[in-house]
GUVO-918849 format. One record per residue: residue number from 1; residue in three letters; x, y, z of N, C-alpha, C in turn. Coordinates in steps of 0.02 Angstrom, whole numbers, plus 50000, padded with zeros to 5 digits. Atoms other than C-alpha are relative to their C-alpha. Example, Ala and Ser with C-alpha at 12.3 -4.5 7.8 and 13.67 -1.06 7.14 Angstrom:
seq,type,nX,nY,nZ,caX,caY,caZ,cX,cY,cZ
1,Ala,50045,49941,50000,50615,49775,50390,50045,50060,50000
2,Ser,49958,49941,49997,50684,49947,50357,49961,50055,50037
end
This chain:
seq,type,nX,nY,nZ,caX,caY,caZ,cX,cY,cZ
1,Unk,50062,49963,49991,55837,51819,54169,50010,50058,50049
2,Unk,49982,49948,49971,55899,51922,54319,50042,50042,49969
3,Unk,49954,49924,50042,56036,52009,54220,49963,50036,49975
4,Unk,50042,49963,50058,55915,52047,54083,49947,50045,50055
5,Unk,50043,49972,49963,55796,52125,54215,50055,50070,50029
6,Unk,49908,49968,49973,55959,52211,54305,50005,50057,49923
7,Unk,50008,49964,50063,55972,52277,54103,49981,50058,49991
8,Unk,50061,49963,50044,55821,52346,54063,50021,50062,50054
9,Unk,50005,49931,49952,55820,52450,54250,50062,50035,49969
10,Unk,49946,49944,50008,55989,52525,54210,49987,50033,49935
11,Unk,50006,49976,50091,55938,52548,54028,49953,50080,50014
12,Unk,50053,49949,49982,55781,52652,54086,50013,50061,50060
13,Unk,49970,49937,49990,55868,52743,54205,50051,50063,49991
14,Unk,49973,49939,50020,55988,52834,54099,49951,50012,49959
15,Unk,50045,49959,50050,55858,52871,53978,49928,50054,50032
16,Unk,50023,49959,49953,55761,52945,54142,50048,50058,50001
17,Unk,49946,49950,49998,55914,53045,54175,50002,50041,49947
18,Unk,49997,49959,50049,55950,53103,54011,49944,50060,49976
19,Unk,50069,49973,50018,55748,53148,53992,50005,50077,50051
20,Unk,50003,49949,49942,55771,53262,54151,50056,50036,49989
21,Unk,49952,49929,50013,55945,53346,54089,49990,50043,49942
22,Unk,50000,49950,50072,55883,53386,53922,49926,50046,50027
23,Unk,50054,49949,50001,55713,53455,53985,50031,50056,50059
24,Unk,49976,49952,49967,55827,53558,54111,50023,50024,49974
25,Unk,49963,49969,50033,55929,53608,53984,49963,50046,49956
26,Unk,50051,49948,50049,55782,53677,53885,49966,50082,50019
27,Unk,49999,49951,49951,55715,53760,54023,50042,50061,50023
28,Unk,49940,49942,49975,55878,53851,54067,50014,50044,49939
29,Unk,49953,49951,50076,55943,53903,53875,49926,50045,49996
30,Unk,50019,49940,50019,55767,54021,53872,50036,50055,50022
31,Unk,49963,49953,49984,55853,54129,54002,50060,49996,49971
32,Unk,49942,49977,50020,56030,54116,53952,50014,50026,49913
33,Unk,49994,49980,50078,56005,54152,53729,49988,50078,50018
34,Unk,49999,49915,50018,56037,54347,53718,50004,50019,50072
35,Unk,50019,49966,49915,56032,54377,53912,50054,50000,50048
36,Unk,49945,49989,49961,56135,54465,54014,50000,50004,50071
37,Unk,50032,49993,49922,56155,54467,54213,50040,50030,50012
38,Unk,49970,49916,49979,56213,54636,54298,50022,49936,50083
39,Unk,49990,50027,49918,56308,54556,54477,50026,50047,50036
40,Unk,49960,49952,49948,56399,54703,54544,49956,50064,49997
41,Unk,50060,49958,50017,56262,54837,54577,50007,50048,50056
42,Unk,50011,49947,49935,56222,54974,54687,49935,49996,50002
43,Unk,50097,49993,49997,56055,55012,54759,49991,50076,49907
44,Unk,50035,49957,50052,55973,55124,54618,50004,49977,49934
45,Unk,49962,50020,50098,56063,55044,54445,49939,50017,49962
46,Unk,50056,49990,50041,55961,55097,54321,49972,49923,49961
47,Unk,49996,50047,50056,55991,54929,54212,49966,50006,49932
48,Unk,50025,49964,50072,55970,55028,54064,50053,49946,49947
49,Unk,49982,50026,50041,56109,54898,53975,49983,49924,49994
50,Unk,50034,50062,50014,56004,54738,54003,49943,49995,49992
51,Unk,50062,50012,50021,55858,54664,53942,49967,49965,50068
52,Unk,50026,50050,49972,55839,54522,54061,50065,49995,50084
53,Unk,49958,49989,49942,55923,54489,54244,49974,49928,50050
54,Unk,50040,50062,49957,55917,54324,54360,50021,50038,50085
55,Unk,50006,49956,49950,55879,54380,54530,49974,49956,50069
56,Unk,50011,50049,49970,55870,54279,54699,49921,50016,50039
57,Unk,50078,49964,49971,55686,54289,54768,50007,49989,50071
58,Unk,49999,49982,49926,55655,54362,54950,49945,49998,50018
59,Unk,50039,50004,49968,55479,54382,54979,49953,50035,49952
60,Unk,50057,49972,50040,55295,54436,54902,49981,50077,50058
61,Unk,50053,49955,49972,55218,54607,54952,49969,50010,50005
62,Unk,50057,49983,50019,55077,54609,54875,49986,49954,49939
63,Unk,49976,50040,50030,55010,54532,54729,50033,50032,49939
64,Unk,49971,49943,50061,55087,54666,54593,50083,50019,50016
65,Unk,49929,49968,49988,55252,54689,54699,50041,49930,50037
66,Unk,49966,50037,49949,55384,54569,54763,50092,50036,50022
67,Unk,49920,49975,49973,55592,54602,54844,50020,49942,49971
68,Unk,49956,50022,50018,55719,54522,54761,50067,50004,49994
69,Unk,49925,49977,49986,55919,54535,54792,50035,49952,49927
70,Unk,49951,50007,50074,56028,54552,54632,50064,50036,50034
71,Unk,49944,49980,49961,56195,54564,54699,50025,50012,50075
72,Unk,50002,49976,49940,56179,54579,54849,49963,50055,50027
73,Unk,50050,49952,49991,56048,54709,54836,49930,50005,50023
74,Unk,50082,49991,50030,55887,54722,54864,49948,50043,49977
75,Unk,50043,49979,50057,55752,54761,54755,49946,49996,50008
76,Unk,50067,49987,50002,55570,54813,54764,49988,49978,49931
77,Unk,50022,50033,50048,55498,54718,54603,49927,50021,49987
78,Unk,50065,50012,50001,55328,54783,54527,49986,49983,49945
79,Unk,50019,50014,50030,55250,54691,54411,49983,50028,49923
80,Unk,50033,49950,50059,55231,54782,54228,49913,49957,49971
81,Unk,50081,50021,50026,55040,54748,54164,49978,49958,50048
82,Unk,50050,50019,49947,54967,54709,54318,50001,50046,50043
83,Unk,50045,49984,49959,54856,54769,54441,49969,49975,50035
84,Unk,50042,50049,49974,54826,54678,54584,49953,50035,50084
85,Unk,50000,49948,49941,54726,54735,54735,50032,49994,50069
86,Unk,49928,50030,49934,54807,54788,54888,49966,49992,50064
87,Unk,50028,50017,49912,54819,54723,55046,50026,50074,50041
88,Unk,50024,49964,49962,54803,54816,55207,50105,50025,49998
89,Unk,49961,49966,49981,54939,54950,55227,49999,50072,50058
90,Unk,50014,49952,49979,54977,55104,55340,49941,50070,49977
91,Unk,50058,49947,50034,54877,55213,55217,49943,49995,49969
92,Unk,50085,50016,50054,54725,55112,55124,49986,49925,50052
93,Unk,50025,50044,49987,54611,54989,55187,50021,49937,49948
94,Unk,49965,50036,50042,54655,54820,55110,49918,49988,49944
95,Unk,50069,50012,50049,54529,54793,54933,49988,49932,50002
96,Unk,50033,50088,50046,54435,54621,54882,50037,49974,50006
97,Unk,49941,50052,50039,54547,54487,54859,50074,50023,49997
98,Unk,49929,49972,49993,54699,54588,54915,50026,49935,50021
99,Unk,49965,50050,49947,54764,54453,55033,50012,49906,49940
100,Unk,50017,50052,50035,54702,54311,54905,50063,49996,49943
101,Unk,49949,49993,50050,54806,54385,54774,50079,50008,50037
102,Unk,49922,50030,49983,54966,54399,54889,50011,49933,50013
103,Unk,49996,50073,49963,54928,54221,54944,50024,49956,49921
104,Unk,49997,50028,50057,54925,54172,54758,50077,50002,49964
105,Unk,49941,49989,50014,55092,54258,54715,50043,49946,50034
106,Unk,49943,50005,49967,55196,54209,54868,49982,49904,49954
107,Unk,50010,50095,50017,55116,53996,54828,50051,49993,49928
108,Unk,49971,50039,50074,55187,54016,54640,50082,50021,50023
109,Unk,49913,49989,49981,55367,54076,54709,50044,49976,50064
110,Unk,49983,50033,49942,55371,53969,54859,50060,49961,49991
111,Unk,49960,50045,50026,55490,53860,54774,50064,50015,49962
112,Unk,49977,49962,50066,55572,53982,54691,50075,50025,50044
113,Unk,49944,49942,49951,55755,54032,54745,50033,50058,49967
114,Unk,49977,49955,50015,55777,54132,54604,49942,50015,49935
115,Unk,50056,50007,50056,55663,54208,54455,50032,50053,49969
116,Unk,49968,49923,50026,55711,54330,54302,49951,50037,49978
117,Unk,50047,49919,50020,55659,54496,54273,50003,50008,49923
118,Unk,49968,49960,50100,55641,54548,54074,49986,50082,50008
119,Unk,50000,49931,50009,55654,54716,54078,49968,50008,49932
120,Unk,50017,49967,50046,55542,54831,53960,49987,50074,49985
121,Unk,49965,49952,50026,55604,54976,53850,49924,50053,50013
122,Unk,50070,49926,49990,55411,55046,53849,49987,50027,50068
123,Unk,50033,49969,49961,55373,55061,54028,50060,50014,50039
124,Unk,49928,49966,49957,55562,55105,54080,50022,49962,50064
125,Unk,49967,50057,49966,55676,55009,54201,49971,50032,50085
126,Unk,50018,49982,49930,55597,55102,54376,49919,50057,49988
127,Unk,50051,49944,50000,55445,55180,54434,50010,50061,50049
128,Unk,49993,49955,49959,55407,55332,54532,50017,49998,50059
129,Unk,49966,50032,49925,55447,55238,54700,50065,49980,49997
130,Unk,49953,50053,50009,55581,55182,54640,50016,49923,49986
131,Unk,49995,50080,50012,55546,54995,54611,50014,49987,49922
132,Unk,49993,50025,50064,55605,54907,54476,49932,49964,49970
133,Unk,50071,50017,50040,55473,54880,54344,50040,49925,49940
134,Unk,50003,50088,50047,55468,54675,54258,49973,49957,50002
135,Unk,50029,50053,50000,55396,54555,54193,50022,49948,50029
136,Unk,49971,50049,49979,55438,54404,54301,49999,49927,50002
137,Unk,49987,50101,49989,55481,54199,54259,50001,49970,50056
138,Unk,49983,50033,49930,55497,54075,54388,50050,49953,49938
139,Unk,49942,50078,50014,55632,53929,54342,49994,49964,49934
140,Unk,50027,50017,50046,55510,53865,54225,49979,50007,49937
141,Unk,49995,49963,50045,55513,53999,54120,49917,50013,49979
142,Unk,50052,49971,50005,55334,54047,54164,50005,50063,50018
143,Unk,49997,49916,49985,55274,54224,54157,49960,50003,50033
144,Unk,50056,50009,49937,55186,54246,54319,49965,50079,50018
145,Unk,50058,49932,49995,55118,54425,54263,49950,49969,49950
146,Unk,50089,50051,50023,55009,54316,54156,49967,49973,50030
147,Unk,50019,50060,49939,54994,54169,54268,49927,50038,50046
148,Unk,50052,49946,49922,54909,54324,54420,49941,50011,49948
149,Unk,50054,49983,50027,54800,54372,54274,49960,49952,49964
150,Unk,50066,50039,50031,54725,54236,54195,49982,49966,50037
151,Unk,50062,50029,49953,54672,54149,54356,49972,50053,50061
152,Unk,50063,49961,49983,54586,54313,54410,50031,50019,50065
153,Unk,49969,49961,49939,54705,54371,54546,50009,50064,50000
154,Unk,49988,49952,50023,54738,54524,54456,49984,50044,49940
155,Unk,50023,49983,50074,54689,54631,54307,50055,50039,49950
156,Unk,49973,49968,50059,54775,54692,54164,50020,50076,50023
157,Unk,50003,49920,49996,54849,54893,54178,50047,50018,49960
158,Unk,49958,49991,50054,54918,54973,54050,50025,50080,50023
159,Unk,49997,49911,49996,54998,55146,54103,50000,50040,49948
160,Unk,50002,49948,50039,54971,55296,54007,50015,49974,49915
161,Unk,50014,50050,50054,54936,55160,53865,50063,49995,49957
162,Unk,49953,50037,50030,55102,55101,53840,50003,49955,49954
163,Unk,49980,50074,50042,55143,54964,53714,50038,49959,50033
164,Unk,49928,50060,49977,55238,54832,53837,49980,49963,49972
165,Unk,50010,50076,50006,55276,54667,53819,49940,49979,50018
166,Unk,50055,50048,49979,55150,54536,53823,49938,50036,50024
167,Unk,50045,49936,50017,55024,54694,53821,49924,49959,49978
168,Unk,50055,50015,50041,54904,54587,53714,49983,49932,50033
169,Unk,50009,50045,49978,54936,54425,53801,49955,50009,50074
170,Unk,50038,49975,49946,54881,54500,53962,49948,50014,50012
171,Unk,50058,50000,49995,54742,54576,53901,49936,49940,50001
172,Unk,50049,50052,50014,54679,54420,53818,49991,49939,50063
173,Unk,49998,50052,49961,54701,54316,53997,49977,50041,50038
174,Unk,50045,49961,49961,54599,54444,54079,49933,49992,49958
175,Unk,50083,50031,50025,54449,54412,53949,49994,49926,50025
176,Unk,50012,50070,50021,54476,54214,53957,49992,50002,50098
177,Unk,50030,50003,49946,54476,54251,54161,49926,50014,50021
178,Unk,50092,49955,49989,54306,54375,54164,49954,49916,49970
179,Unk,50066,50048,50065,54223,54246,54017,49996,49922,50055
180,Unk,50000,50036,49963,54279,54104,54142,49982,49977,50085
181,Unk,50018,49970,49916,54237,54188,54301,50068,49977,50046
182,Unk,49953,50017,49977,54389,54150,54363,50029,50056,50078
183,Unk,49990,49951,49939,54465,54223,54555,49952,50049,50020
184,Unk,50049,49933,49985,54389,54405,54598,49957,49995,49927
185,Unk,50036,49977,50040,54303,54407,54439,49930,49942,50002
186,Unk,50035,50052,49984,54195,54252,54508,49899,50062,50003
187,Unk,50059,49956,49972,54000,54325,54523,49992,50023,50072
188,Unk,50021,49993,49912,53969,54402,54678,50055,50009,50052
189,Unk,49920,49993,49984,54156,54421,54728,50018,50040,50025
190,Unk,49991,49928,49991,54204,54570,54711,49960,50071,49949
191,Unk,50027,49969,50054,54108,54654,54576,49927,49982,50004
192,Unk,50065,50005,50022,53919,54697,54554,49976,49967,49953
end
């Protein structure tokens, strides 16, 4: 009776094990199918020959911008299709829910020691500051420019009405936020 007990636990814990390498393994093969990682870099790289890039996470700025070191670099990160408001800087008062929405970012990447960028071809690999422009995963292979927008941390922005990625997904988790009242879009929030 004790063996058989003795059994079963060992039985159930490789099939624990196994449960936890294959759902890691699932997890991991989104980033690695077609995806390349740039390691030897200079500040500026354009990364005009990758799509996608794993990148170690440093810190939130805001909720639309975070730093990230690829290579030993670091990297100003802004968000493509979002718009979040900002907190208090040398030159603007901080808006609504600035602080809320960095608080919301930094919580989903707290955990995070590394997250990838997908680069997209419509809104070009840098903006006018220079920051690298991407959509950004955590581990989990969530997209946490959705994530900011459909619980109302952030809104949808489309520059000079690009076609990016996830363009439509974005929008539609900015209606299902408003319709839900969700974050700033709560009544009485930030908005008349």
């Amino acid at each position: 009776m004790k063996f058989e007990k003795i059994l079963i636990w060992i039985g159930l814990g490789i099939i624990f094990y196994l449960g936890v390498a294959y759902i890691h393994k699932q997890s991991s093969s989104f980033f690695s199918q077609n995806r390349e990682e740039k390691t030897e870099l200079q500040k500026g790289t354009d990364f005009s020959d990758v799509d996608f890039v794993r990148a170690r996470f440093v810190r939130v700025v805001d909720g639309d911008t975070l730093v990230v070191n690829i290579g030993g670099v670091q990297e100003r990160v802004r968000l493509v299709g979002v718009d979040a408001p900002e907190t208090v800087t040398s030159h603007k008062e901080a808006e609504c829910f600035g602080e809320e929405s960095k608080g919301f970012l930094a919580r989903e990447l707290e955990e995070q020691d590394y997250v990838y960028l997908e680069f997209d071809d419509a809104s070009g690999r840098r903006d006018r500051h220079g920051r690298l422009l991407a959509h950004v995963f955590n581990h989990d292979a969530q997209n946490l420019n959705l994530k900011i927008i459909e619980q109302g941390y952030a809104r949808e922005y489309t520059y000079r009405e690009q076609d990016y990625l996830h363009r439509e997904d974005y929008r539609g988790a900015q209606q299902q936020a408003k319709r839900h009242q969700r974050g700033f879009w709560r009544d009485g929030v930030c908005f008349e």
